[in-house]
N, C-alpha and C positions, 0 to 999 in steps of 0.2 A: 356181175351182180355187185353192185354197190351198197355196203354196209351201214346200218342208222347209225347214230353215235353211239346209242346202248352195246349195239351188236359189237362195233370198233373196241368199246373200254371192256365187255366181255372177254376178246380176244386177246386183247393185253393182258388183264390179268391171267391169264394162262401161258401166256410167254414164262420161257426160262430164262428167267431175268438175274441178273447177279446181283449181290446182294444190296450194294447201293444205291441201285437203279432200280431197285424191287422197291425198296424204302419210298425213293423218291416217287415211281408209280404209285405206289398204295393212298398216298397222302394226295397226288394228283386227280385220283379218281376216289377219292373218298366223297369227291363234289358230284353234284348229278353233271352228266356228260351234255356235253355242247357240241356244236360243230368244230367250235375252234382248239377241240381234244388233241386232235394229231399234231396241228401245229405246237400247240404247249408242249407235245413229249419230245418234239422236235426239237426244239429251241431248250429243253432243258437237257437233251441228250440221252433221253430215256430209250427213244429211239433213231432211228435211220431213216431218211427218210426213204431209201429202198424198202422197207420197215414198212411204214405206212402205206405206201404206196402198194406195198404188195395185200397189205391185211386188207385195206379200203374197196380194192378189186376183186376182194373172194380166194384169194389165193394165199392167206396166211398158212395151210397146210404146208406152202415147200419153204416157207420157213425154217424147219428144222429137219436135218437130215440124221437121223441118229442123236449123238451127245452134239453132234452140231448146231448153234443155231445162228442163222445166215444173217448178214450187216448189210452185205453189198453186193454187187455187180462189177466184177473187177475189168469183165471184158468176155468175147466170146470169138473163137476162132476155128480153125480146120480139125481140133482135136476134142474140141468142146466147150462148154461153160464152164471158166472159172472165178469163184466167189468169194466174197470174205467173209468168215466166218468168226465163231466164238466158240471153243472147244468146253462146252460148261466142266468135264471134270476136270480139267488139268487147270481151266482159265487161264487160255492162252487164245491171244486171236490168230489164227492159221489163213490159208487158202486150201479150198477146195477145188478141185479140178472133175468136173461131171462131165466122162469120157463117152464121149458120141458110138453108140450101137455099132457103125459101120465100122468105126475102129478094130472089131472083132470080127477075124472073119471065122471063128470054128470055134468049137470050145478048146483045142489045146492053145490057141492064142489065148484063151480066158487063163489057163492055168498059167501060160507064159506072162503072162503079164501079174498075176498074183506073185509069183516065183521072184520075179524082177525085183519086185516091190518090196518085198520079203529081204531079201538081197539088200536093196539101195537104204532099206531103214537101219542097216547096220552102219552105213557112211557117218560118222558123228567128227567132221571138220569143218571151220569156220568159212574154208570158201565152196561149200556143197550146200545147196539151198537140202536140206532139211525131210526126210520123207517122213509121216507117223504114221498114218494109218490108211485105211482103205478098207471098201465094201460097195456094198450095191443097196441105190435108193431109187425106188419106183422102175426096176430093172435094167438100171445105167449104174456102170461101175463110175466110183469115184474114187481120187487119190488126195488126203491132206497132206499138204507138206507147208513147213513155216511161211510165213509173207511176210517178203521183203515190200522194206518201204523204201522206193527206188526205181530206175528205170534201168533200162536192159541195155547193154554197148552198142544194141543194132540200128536202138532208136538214136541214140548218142550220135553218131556217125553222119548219120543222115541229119541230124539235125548242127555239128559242129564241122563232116566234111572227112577229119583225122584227127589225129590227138597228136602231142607233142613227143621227142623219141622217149624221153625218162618215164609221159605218163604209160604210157604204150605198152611199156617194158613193165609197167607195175603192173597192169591189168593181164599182161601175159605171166607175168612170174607168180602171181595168185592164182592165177590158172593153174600153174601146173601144182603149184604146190596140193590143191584138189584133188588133181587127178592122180599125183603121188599116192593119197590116202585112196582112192578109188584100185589103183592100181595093187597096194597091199592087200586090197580085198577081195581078188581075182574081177575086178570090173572094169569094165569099157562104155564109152560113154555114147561112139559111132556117130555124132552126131555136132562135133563142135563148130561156135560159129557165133561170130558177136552176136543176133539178139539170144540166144541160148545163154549166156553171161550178164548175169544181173549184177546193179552197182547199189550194194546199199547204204544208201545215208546215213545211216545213224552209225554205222561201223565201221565208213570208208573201206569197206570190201567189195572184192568182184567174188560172187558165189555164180556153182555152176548150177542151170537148171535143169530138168526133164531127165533124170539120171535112170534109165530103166526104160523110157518112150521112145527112143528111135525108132523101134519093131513096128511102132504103131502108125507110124506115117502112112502117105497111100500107099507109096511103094512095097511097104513090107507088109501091111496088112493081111493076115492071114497064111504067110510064109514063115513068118518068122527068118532063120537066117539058115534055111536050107539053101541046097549049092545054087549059085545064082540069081539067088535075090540078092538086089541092089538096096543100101539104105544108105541115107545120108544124103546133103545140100550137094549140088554138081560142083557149087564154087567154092568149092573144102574139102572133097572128099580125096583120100590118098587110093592113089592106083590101084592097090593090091584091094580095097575097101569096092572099087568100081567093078572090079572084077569079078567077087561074090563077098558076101557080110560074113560068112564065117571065116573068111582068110584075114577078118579084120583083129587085130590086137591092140595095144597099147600105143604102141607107137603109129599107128592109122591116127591117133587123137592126137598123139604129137606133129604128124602132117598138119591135119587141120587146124590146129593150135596154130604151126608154122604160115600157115593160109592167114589164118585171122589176123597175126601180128601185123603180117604186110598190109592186109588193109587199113588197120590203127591206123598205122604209119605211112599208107603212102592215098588212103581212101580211095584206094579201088581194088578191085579182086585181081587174084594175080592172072587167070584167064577171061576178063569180063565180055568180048564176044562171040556171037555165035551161038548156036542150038547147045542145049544138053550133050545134046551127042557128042558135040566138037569140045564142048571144055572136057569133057571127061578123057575123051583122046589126047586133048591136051596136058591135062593131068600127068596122062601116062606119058608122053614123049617132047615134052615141048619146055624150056628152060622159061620159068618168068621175065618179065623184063626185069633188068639189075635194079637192085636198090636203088644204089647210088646213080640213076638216072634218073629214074622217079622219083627218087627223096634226093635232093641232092643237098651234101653237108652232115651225111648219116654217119657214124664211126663204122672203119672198116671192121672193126671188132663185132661190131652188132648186126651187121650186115649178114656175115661170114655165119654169127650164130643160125639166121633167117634160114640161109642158104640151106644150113647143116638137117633144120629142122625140117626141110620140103625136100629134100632128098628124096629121087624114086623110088630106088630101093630100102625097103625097111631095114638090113643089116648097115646102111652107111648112113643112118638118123643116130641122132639120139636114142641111146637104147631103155631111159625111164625118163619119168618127168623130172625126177627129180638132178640128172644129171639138166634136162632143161632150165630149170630153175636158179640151179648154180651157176651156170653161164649167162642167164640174164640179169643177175643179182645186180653185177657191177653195172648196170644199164641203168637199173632204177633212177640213177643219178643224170638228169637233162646235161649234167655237164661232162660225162661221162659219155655219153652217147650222142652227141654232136661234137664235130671237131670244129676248129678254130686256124688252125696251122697246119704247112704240110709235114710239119715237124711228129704230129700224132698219125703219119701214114705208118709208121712202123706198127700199129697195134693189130692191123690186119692179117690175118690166117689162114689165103690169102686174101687179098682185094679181089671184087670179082671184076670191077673195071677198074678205068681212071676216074681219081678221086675229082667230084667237085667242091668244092671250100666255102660255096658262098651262102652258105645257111647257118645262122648261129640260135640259141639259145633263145626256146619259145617259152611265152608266159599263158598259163594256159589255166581255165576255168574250170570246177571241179563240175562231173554229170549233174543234172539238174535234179533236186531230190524228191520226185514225185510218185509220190504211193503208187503203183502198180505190178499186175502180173502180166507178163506179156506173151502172147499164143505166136511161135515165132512165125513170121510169114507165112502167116493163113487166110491167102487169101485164093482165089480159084485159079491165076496164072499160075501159081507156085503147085499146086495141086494138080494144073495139067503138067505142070514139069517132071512131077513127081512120077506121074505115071509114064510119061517117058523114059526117066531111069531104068526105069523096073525092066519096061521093054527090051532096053540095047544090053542088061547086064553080062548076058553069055556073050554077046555079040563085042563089047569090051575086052570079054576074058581071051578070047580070040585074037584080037587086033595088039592084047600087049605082049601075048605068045609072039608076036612076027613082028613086031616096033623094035628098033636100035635103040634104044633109051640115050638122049645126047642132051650132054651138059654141058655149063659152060667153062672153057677152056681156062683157070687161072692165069693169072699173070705171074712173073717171078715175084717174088720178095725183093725188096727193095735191099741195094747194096748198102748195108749199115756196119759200124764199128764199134765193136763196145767198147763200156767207159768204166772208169775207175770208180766206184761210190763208197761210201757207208752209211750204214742205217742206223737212225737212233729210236733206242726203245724207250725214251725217259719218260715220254708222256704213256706209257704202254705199260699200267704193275702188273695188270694180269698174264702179258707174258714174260715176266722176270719172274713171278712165283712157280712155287716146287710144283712138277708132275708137267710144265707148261713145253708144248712140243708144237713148233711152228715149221710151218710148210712153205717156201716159195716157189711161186709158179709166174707164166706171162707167153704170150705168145711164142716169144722168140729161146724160151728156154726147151733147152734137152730136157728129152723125159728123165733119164735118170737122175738132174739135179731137181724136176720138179719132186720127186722121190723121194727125195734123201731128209730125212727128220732131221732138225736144229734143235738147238738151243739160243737163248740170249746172248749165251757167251760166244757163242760158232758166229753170230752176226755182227759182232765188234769187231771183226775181221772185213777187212776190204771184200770188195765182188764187184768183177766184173760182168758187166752186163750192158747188152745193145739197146739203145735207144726204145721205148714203148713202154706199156702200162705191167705192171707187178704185180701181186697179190701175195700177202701174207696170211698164211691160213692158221689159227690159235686152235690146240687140241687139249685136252686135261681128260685123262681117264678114255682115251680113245675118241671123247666128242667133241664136236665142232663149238667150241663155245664165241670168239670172235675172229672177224675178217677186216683187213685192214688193205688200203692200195698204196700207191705210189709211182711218181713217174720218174722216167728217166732220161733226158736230152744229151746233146753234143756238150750241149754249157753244164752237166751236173760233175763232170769231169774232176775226181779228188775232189768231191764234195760232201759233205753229210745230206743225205735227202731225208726231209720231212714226211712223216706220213699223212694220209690224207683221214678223213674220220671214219668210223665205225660202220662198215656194213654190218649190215643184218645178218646175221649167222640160218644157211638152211639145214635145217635139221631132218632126217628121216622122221616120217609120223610113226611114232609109235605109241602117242598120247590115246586114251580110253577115255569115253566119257564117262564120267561116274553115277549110278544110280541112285536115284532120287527115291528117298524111303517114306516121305512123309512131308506134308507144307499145312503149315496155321497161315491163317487169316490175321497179319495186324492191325492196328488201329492204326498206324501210319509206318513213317521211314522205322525202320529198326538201326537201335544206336549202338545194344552192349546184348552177349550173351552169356551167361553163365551155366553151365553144368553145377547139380550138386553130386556130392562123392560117389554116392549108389547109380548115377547114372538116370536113373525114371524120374528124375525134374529136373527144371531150367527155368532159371529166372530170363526173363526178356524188358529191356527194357523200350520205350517205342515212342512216338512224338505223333499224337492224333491230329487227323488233317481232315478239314471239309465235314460231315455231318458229325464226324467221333468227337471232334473239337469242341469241349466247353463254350460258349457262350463267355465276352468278355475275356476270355484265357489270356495268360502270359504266352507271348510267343515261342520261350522256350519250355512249356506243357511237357513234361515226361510222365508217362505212365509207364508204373511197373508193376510185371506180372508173373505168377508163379505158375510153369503150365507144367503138364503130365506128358513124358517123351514118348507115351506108348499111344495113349488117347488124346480126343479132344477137353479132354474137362481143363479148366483153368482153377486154380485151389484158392486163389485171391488175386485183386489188384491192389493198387495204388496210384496217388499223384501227387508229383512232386515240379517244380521250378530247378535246373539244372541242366548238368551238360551231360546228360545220356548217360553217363560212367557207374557203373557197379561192383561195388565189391565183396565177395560174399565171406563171412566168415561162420563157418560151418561147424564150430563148437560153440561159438555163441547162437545158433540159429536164426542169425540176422544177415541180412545184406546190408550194407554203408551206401552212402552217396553224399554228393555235394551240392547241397540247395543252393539257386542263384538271389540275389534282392528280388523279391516281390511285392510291389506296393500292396496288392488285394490279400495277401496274405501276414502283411503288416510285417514284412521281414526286410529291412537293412541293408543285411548283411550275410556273405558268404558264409554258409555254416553248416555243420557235417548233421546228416542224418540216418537213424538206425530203424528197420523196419524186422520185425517178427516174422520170419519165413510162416508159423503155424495162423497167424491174423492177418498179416498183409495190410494194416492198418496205416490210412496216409500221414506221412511224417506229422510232427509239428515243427512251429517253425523256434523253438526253443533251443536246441542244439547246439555246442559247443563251438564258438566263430572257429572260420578256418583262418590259421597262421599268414600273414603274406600276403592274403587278397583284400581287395579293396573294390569298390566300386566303379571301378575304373574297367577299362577296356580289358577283359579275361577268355580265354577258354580253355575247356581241358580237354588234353585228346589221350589222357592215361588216368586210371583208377583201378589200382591191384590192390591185394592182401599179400602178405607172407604166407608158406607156408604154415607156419607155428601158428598162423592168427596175431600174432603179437605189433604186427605193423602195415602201416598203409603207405602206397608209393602214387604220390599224384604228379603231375607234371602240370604247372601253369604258364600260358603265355602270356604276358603282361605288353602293351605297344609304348611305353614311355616313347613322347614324342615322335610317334604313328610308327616307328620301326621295333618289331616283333625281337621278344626279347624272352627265349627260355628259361625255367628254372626247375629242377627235380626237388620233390620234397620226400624225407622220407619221415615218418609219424608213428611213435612208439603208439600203440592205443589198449586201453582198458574197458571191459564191458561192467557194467554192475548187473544189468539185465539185459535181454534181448533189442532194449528199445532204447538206452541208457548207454550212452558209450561218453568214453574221457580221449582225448585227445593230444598227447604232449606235445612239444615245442618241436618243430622240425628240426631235421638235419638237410642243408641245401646243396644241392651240388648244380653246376653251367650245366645245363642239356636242353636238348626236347624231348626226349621221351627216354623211357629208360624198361628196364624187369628186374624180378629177382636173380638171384643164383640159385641153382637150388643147392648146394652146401648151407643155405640160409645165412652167412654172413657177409656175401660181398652182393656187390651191384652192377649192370653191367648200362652207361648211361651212353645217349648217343648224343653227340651234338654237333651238327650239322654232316660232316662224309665222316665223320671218325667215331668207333666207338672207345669209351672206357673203361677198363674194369676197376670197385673202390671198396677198398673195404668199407662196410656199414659201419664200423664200430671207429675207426679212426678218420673217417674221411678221407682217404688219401691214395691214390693208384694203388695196385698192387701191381702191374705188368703195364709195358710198355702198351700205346696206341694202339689199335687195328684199323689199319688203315686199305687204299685203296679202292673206295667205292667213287662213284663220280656224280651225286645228286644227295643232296640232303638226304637223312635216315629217318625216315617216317615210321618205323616199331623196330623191334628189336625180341630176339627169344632167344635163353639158354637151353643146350639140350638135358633134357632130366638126367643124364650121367656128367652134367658137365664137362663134356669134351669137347665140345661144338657150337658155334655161335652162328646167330644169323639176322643179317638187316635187309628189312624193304627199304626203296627208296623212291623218291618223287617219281623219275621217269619209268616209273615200273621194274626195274631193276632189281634181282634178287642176289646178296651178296654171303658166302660160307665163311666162317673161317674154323679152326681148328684155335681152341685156347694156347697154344704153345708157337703157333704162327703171327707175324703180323701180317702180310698179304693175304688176301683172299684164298683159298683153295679150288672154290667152286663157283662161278657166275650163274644162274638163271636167269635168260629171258625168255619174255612171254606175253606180261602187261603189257598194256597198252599205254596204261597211265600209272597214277600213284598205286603203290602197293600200302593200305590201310591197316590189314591187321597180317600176322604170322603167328603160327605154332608151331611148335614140334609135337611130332606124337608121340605117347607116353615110352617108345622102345627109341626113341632119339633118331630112326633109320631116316625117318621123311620127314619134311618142312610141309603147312599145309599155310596156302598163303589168299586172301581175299582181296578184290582189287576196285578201284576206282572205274574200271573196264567192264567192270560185271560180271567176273568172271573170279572161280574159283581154281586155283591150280595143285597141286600133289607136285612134292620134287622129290628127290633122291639125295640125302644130305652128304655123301660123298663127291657124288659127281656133278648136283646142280639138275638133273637131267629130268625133265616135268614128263612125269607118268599117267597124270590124268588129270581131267578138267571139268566143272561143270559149270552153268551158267543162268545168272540173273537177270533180271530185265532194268536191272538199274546199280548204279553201285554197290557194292558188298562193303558194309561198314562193322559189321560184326563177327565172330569168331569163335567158337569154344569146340573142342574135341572130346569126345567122350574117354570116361575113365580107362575104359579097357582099348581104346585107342582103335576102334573098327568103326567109325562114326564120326564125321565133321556135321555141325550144326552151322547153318550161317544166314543173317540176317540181313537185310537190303534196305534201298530205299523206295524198291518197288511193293515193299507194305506187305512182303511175303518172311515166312521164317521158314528151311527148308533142312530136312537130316539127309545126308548121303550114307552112302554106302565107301570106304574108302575102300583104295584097292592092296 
């Protein structure tokens, strides 16, 4: 049945339209309706054309499934229809998975599959595609879980062949790090295999998918993982997995994992002919072909790991992923895991053959970044294979009862001599500071020295050591904060060796996602948060974009607003021309800020203004000029108060001659009224950004890796430098006892120190990118830090060590923590303002 146009704008206005797309419909159809209705909602993005297409047919009911309401058709496969959706209460776009009737065969597959679900939405890690919810619509269960905008490694493959060995290694070290978190939650995944690994673009990660569906395949269908059912792909699955699904554990996923890698790496399966039947036998008894045949120029080091990972027996694997993870780390590097010389044959543990040499260092393409969800090999070959599995499973369990299991035979280790070195730590502060306890490891060293805790000073001392690759492992407080390498040849002989740079440090998950208490609606990107002292309001200040946006507006439009922390009511706005920054002084009952030139408002010039928390009334442009700016190239990325109220601390970047050029000001200030403030003459100190003390007399300013501390009153140091961070310092917090300091920096980089140290004590990482704003919470224990990455983190201010994390849809540029310290408030550029729960 095809729709009139009346009928068509009827059904729209009944859609669950979100709010700006509501605006824009209502105004679209406030006209009498045309044919050319759908296409207009189309072209202005009101709707989809899946959307239309579906309403225009008569089928606008499957529209929305619950709080669902449906965009697209992402695809459809052996498991079901899965869709893209719009979660209207959270306003998030998700994917929906509408799982196919035969998928169930009994009702306790229906509880098992609840159960799962229930299970896998506790997973909250960056490479686990995401489970929320579930239920049943028009008598088909469905699963929402995030959607990834991205395609899947399987389709990768086939479309690139193999990937290079570093990228290979990244896609497998995110893996496990996944399944790490999966593994702390008593779960198994049963089912790994490139297209199951999706790449998403917008966060350069591999997330795992279907974390709960193996059961559902054909094979398990209705079994679930009684003795003898088979689950899992033939050309992945580990022995003891072929055998029956409940002999399957953690380390089945580390087989397959070790499966997957190989294809990355050499694009092809490590059994690829013959029946089901025969890989699966092959599985159990038959050695793959050697890497280094099929890849040739692979490190033996990486190889060895492969090897370790496909091991028959489960007790001669890897026994977590995470011991996976740390062994592929040093791979992530293309130059690390192709060799060059046969000088790097020593890195092997053993070689499983004779090395080939003649493959160097590949430049390789990132996956190609296209929205999808991908139904992995659903197609009816795969489906009669499946049901093959099922059939031979006892018939397996059998044949590995009476198999020899034969491996391949190592070769010796290469007859090598060790050499005289020494290592220098000087580009290395963080392991010369106190509590700092390093580990050397390498192929060719004795367990007991890889064992043995150092110090900086233990390593100014010669060491011998054979020819191959090294690893220095950085501890503070028992955790793994960084990892460093180093090689060592015939020629390093009585030499100082160089280190190589920064690996990534793996850390055990123990990170919690934080709960999300409450989210306002802004008018655009959010720039500044403020708490007032009782906690129940928060000034926000926000930059209106697309319909909120004034007509004619300055481009830099700030709106400021005074909202209720418990309800939605808003107590007042305002609008002002500046750089987002507020500062609130709470016995004057005003906020501050700094207006920029506005020709429409007939302002000049740089000048402070005071707004009435009880009226919220927009500045005028009258205001007291600020000290030092000009109209020339400015921005501000700092606007505080003192505690006392009695001073402002801004921070200006001024570009004389296009190069960026810091300056801290600090500004005694007077109120006469709420609306009425005096300004005196700054005090300047070299920085980019800077904070209070809270002693209230000194200052703690950062500029560029270093911070300083200055007395307020005389300008001048009080204590040596703090040094040792290694990217410029983008904010800065002292802890409310003043014991404790702490800087973000550019590369995301989180830096402690102790006021009576100049090294660092404590590193964080975690960002991705710039870390924008930090706090301490009011008991000084935790750093709560917002990032460039979208992401919110919780650390631990003695040890560095991020305890929990929550996440934005676009960079986090604001910050405030609540009075009583159970609460982070944090504002984005995704137009949301969100309260957590801290932990």
């Amino acid at each position: 049945m095809k729709l009139s146009a009346d009928q068509f704008a009827t059904v729209v206005r009944n859609l669950p339209l979100p709010n700006g797309q509501a605006a824009a419909a209502a105004e679209a159809l406030a006209r009498p309706a045309t044919d050319e209705l759908p296409g207009e909602l189309i072209r202005r993005e009101i709707l989809t054309e899946y959307q239309a297409r579906m309403i225009l047919s008569g089928h606008a009911d499957e529209l929305t499934i619950g709080r669902y309401t449906i965009l697209d058709e992402l695809g459809e496969g052996g498991m079901g229809q899965v869709l893209k959706a719009r979660d209207t209460a959270m306003d998030r776009v998700v994917a929906v998975k509408l799982i196919r009737d035969d998928r169930f065969g009994s009702e306790s597959a229906v509880r098992r599959f609840e159960q799962e679900v229930r299970a896998t939405a506790r997973l909250a890690h960056p490479n686990i595609v995401r489970a929320y919810d579930t239920g049943v619509f028009n008598d088909r269960h469905f699963l929402v879980t995030e959607l990834i905008a991205g395609s899947d490694l399987g389709h990768e493959l086939a479309r690139r062949g193999s990937f290079p060995a570093g990228e290979a290694c990244h896609y497998a070290h995110q893996t496990a790090l996944g399944l790490q978190h999966a593994h702390e939650h008593g779960l198994i995944h049963r089912d790994i295999k490139p297209s199951n690994l999706l790449f998403s673009a917008a966060e350069r990660t591999v997330k795992i998918a279907d974390f709960g569906l193996a059961y559902l395949s054909d094979s398990g269908a209705g079994r679930l993982t009684a003795a003898g059912a088979v689950m899992g792909t033939p050309d992945y699955i580990a022995p003891e997995q072929a055998s029956s699904a409940a002999a399957a554990d953690i380390r089945s996923d580390l087989y397959s994992l070790g499966c997957t890698l190989y294809q990355f790496l050499t694009g092809r399966v490590p059994f690829p002919a013959g029946s089901a039947l025969a890989k699966l036998v092959a599985h159990a008894s038959e050695p793959p072909p050697p890497l280094d045949t099929v890849c040739p120029g692979l490190a033996p080091g990486l190889a060895a790991v492969v090897h370790k990972m496909m091991a028959k027996s489960p007790n001669e694997r890897y026994q977590s992923p995470l011991e996976v993870a740390e062994a592929l780390a040093p791979f992530c590097d293309e130059r690390n895991a192709r060799i060059a010389t046969n000088s790097a044959r020593a890195l092997a543990v053993p070689p499983l053959s004779t090395l080939n040499n003649a493959a160097g260092p590949t430049v390789h393409s990132s996956p190609h970044p296209e929205p999808s969800w991908r139904e992995p090999e659903a197609r009816a070959p795969r489906r009669r294979t499946a049901v093959l599995v099922a059939s031979v499973g006892l018939l397996i369990a059998v044949i590995i009862a009476f198999i020899s299991i034969r491996r391949p035979t190592p070769l010796e280790a290469p007859d090598v001599h060790p050499v005289q070195i020494t290592v220098t730590l000087d580009d290395w502060p963080s392991a010369r500071g106190p509590g700092a306890v390093i580990y050397l490891s390498g192929a060719l060293l004795p367990t007991s020295e890889s064992e043995k805790a150092r110090t900086s000073n233990d390593l100014k001392r010669p060491l011998e050591l054979a020819p191959g690759t090294y690893k220095l492992t950085l501890r503070i407080g028992g955790e793994i904060i960084e990892r460093r390498e180093f090689n060592v040849t015939s020629e390093s002989a009585n030499r100082a060796i160089t280190l190589g740079p920064i690996v990534p440090e793996v850390v055990a998950t123990t990170i919690t996602n934080g709960r999300e208490v409450k989210r306002w609606e802004a008018l655009g990107p959010v720039s500044d948060l403020v708490f007032l002292p009782d906690g129940k309001k928060f000034v926000s200040m926000e930059q209106p974009t697309g319909v909120l946006r004034r007509p004619q507006a300055h481009e830099l439009t700030i709106s400021g607003a005074l909202y209720a922390t418990e309800t939605n009511e808003i107590f007042s706005r305002w609008d002002t021309v500046g750089s987002g920054r507020v500062a609130l002084f709470p016995k004057a009952g005003a906020v501050v800020g700094c207006q920029f030139p506005d020709a429409a408002l007939k302002s000049d010039a740089y000048r402070w203004w005071a707004v009435p928390l009880s009226s919220g009334e927009t500045p005028t442009n009258d205001g007291p000029e600020v000290a030092g700016a000009s109209t020339k190239k400015h921005r501000t990325n700092l606007l505080t108060a003192s505690a006392g109220g009695t001073h402002l601390l801004l921070s200006f970047i001024t570009q004389p001659g296009g190069k960026a050029v810091g300056t801290v000001q600090l500004c005694p200030v007077t109120f006469t009224d709420a609306r009425t403030i005096a300004v005196g003459e700054p005090k300047l100190f070299p920085g980019d950004t800077a904070c209070f003390d809270p002693s209230g007399h000194r200052l703690l300013v950062a500029k560029d890796t270093a911070l300083v501390l200055y007395d307020q009153n005389t300008g001048k140091p009080v204590a040596p430098e703090f040094t040792g961070a290694t990217a410029s310092i983008q904010h800065v917090a002292v802890a409310p006892n003043g014991k404790h300091l702490a800087g973000g920096c550019a590369n995301g980089v989180l830096y402690f120190w102790r006021t009576g140290t100049k090294e660092p004590t404590a590193v964080g990482r975690g960002h991705k990118s710039k870390v924008n704003v930090l706090k301490f919470t009011p008991d000084g224990a935790r750093v709560v830090t917002a990032g460039e990455d979208g992401t919110v983190r919780v650390w631990l201010t003695e040890t560095g060590k991020e305890i929990a994390r929550f996440k934005h849809d676009g960079s986090v540029n604001a910050l405030a923590i609540s009075p009583e310290g159970k609460q982070a408030l944090t504002g984005s550029a995704d137009a949301t303002i969100r309260l957590w729960q801290l932990p």
